[in-house]
MARBA-3410 file (N, C-alpha, C, O; in Angstrom, 1 decimal):
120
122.1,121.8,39.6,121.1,122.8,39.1,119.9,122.1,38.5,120.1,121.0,38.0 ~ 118.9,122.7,38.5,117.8,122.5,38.1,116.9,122.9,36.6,116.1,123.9,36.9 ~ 116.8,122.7,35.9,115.8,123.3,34.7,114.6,122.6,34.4,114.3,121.5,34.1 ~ 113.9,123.9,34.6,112.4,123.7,34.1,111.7,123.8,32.6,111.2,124.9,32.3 ~ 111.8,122.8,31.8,111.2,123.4,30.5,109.5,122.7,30.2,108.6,122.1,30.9
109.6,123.2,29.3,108.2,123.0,28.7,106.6,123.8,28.5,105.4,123.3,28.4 ~ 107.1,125.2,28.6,106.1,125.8,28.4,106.0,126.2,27.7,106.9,126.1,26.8 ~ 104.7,127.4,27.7,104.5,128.2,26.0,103.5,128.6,26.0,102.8,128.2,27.0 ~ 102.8,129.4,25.0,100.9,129.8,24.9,100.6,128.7,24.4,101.1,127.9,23.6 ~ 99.4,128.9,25.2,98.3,128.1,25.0,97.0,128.6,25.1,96.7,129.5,25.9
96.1,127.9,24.2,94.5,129.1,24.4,94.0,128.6,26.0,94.8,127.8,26.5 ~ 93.1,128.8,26.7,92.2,128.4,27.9,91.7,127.0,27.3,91.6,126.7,26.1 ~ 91.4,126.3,28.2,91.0,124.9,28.3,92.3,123.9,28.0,92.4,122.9,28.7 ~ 93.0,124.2,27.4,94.3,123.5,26.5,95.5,122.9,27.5,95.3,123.3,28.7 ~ 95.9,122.5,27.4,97.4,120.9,28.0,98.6,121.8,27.7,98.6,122.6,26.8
99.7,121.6,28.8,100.7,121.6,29.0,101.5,120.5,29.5,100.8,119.7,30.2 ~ 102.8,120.2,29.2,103.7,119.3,30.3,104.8,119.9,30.5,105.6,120.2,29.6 ~ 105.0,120.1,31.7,106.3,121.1,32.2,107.1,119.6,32.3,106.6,118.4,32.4 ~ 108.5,120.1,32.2,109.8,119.0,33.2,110.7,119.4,33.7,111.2,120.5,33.2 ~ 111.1,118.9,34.5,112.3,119.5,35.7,113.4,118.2,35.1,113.3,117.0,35.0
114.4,119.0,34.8,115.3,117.9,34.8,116.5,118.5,35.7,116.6,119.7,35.8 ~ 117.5,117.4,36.4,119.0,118.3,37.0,120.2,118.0,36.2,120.3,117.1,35.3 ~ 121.1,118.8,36.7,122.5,118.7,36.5,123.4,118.7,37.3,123.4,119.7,38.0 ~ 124.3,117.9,37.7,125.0,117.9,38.8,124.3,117.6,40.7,124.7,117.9,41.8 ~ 123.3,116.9,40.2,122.6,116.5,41.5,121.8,115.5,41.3,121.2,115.7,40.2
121.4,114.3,41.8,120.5,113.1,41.9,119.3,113.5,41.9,118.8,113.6,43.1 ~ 118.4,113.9,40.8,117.1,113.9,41.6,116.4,113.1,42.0,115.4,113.5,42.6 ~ 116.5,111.8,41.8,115.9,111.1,42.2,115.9,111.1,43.9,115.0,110.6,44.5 ~ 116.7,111.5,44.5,117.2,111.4,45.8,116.0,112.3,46.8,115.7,112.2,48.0 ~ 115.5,113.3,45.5,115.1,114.6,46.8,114.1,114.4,46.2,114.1,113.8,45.1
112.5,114.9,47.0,111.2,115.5,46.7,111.4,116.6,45.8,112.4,117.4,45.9 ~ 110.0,116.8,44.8,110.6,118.0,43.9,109.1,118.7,44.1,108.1,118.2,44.1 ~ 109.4,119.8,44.2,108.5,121.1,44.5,108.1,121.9,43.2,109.0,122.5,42.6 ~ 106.3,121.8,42.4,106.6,123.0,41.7,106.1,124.3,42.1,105.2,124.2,43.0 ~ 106.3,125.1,41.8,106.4,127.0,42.2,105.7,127.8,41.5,106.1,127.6,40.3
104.8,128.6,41.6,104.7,129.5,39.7,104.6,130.7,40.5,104.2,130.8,41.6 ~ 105.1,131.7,39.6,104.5,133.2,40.4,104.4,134.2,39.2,105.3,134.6,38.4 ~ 103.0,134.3,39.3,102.4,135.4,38.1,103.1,137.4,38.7,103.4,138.0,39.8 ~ 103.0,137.8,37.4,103.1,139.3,37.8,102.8,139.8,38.9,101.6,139.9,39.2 ~ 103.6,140.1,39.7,102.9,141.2,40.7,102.6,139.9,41.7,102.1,140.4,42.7
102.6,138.9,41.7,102.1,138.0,43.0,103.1,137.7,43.3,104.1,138.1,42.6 ~ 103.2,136.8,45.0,104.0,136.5,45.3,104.3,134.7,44.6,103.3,134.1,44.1 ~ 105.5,134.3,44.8,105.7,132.4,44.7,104.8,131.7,45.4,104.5,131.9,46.6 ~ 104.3,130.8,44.5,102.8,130.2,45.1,103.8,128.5,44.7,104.6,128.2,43.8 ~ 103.4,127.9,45.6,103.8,126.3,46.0,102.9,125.6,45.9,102.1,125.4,46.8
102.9,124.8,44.5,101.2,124.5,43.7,100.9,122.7,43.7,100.0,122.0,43.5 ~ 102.6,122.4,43.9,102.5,120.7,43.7,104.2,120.3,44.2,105.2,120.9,43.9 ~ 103.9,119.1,45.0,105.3,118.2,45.3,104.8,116.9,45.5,103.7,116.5,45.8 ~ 106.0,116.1,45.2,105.9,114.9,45.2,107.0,114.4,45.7,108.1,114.8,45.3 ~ 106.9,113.3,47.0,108.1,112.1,47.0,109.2,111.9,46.3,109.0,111.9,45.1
110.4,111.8,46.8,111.4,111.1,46.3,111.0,109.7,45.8,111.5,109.6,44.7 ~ 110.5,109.0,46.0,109.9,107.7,45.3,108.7,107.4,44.7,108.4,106.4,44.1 ~ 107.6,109.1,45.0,106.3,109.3,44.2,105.4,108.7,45.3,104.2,108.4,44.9 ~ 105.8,108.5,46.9,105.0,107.9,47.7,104.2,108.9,48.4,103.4,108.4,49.3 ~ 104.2,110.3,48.2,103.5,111.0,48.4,103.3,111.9,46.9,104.0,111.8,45.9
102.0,113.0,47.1,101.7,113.9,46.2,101.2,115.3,47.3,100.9,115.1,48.5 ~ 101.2,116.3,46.6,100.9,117.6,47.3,100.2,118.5,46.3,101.0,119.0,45.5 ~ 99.0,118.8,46.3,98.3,120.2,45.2,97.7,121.1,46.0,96.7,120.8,46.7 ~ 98.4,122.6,45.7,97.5,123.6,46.1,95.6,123.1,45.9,95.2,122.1,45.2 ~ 95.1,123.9,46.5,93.5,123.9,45.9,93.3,124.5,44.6,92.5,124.0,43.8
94.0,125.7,44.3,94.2,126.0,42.4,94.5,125.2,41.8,94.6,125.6,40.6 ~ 94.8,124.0,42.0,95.3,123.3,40.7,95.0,122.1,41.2,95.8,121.3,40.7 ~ 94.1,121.3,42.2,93.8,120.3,42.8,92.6,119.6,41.4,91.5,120.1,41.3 ~ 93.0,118.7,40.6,91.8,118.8,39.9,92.5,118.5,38.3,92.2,117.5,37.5 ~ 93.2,119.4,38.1,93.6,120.0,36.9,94.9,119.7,36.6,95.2,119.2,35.5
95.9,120.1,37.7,97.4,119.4,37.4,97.8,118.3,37.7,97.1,117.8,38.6 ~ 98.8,117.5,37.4,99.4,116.4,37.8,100.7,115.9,37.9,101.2,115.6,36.8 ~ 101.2,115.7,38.8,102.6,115.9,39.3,103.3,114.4,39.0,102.6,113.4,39.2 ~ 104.3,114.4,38.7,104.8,112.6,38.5,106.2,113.3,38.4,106.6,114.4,38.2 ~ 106.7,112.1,38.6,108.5,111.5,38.3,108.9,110.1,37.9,108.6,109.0,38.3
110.1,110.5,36.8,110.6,109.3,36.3,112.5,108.9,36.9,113.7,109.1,36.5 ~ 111.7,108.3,38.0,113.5,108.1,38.3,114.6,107.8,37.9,115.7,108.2,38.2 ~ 114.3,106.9,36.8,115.7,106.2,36.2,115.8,106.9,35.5,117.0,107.0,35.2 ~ 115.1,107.9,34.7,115.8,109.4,34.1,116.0,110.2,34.6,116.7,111.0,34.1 ~ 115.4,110.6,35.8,115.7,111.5,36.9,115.6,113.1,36.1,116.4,114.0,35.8
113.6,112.8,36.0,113.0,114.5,35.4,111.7,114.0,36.3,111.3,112.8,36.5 ~ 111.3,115.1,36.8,110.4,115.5,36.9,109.0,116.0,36.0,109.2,116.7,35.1 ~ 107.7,115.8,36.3,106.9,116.2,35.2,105.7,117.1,35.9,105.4,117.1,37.1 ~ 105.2,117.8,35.2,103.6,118.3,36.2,103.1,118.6,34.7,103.7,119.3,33.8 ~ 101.9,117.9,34.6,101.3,118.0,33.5,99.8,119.4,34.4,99.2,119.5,35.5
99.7,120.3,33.0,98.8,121.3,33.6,97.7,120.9,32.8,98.0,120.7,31.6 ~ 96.9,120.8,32.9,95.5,120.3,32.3,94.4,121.4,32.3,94.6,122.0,33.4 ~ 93.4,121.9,31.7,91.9,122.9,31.8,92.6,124.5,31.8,92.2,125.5,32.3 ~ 93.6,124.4,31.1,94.5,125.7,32.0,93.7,127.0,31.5,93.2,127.0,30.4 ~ 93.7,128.1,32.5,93.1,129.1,32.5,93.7,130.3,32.6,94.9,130.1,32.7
93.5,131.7,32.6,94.1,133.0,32.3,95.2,132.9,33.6,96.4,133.3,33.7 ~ 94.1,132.1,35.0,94.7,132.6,36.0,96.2,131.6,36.5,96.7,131.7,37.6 ~ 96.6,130.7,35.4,97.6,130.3,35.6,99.1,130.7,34.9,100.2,130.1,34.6 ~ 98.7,131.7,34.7,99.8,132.5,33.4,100.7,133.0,34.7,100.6,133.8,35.6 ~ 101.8,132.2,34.1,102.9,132.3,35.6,104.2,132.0,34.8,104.1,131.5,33.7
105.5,132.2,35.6,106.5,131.5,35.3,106.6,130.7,36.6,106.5,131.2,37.7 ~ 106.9,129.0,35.9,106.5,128.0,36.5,108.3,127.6,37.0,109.2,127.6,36.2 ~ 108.4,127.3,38.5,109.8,126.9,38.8,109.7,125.1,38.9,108.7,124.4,38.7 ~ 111.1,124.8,39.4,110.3,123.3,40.1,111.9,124.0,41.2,112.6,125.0,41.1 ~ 111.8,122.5,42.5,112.8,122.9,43.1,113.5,121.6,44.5,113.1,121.3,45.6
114.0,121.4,44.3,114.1,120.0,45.2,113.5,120.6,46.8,113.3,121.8,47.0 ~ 113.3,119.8,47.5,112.5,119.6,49.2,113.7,120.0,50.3,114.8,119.6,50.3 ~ 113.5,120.3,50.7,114.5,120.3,52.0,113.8,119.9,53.3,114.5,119.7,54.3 ~ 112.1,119.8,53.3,111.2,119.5,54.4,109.8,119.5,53.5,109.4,120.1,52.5 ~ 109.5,118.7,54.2,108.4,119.7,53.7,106.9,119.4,54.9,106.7,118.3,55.5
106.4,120.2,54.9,105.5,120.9,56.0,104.2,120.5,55.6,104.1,120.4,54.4 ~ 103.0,120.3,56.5,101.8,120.2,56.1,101.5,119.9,54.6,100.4,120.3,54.2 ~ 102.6,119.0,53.4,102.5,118.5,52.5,103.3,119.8,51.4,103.7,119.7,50.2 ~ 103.3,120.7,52.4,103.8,121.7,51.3,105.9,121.2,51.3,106.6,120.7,52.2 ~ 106.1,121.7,49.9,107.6,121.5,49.8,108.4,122.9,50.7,108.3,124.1,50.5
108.9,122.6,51.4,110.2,123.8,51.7,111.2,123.9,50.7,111.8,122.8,50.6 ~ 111.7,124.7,50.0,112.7,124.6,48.4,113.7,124.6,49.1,114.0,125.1,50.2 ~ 114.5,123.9,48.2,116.2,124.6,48.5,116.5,124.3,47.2,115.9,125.2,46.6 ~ 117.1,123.6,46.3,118.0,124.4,44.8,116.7,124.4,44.2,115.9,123.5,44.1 ~ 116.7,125.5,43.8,116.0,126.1,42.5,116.6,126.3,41.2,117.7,126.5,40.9
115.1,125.9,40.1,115.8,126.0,38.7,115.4,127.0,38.3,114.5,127.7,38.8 ~ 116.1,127.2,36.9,115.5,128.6,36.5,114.1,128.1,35.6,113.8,127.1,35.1 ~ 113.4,129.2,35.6,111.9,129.0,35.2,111.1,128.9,34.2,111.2,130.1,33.8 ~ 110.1,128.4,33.3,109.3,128.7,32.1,108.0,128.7,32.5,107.3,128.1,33.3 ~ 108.0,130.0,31.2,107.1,130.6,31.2,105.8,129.6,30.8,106.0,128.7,29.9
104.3,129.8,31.5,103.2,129.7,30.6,102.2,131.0,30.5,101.8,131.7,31.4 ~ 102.1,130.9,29.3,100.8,132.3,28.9,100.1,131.3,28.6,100.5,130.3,28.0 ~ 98.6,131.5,29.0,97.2,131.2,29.0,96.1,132.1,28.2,95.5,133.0,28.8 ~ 95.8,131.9,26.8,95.5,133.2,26.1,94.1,132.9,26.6,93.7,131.8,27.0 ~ 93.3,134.0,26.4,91.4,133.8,26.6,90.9,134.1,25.2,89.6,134.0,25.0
END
């Protein structure tokens, strides 16, 4: 299993660091995918990275602004959100790779999610 912590309000312009940590699975092994999906939208696939960090992947919403990394020998995941704005107020997943396509992650285990609120 997977868990995503590290969110919370924050005003506009202001820092976040999400982390993906597992339980009962190697992450170091798999590419980790992160996810967010605000009210009423569909799961949007915003950032992944390599099992070894030899690749990276950012939507264009967040190309700029977020930054995706991993710490193997502890085996978490990080996506630091940077400039953040109203329009990132999502609950944020991560999720290990099963392929992944044109740089995007294909998910397979998913963790459960946190929230960020982006106040204006």
């Amino acid at each position: 299993q997977l868990q995503a912590s590290g969110g919370g309000l924050v005003q506009a312009g202001g820092s976040l660091e999400l982390v993906c940590a597992a339980s009962g699975l190697r992450l170091d092994y798999y590419a980790i995918g992160w996810f967010r999906q605000a009210p009423g939208k569909e799961r949007e696939g915003i950032s992944s990275i390599g099992s070894s960090g030899d690749w990276t992947y950012y939507a264009d919403s967040v190309k700029g602004r977020f930054t995706i990394s991993r710490d193997n020998a502890n085996k978490v995941g990080y996506l630091e959100l940077n400039s953040l704005n109203s329009g990132d107020t999502a609950v944020y997943y991560c999720a290990t790779c099963r392929a992944r396509v044109a740089g995007r992650c294909l998910p397979d285990v998913w963790g459960q999610g946190t929230q960020v609120t982006v106040s204006s």
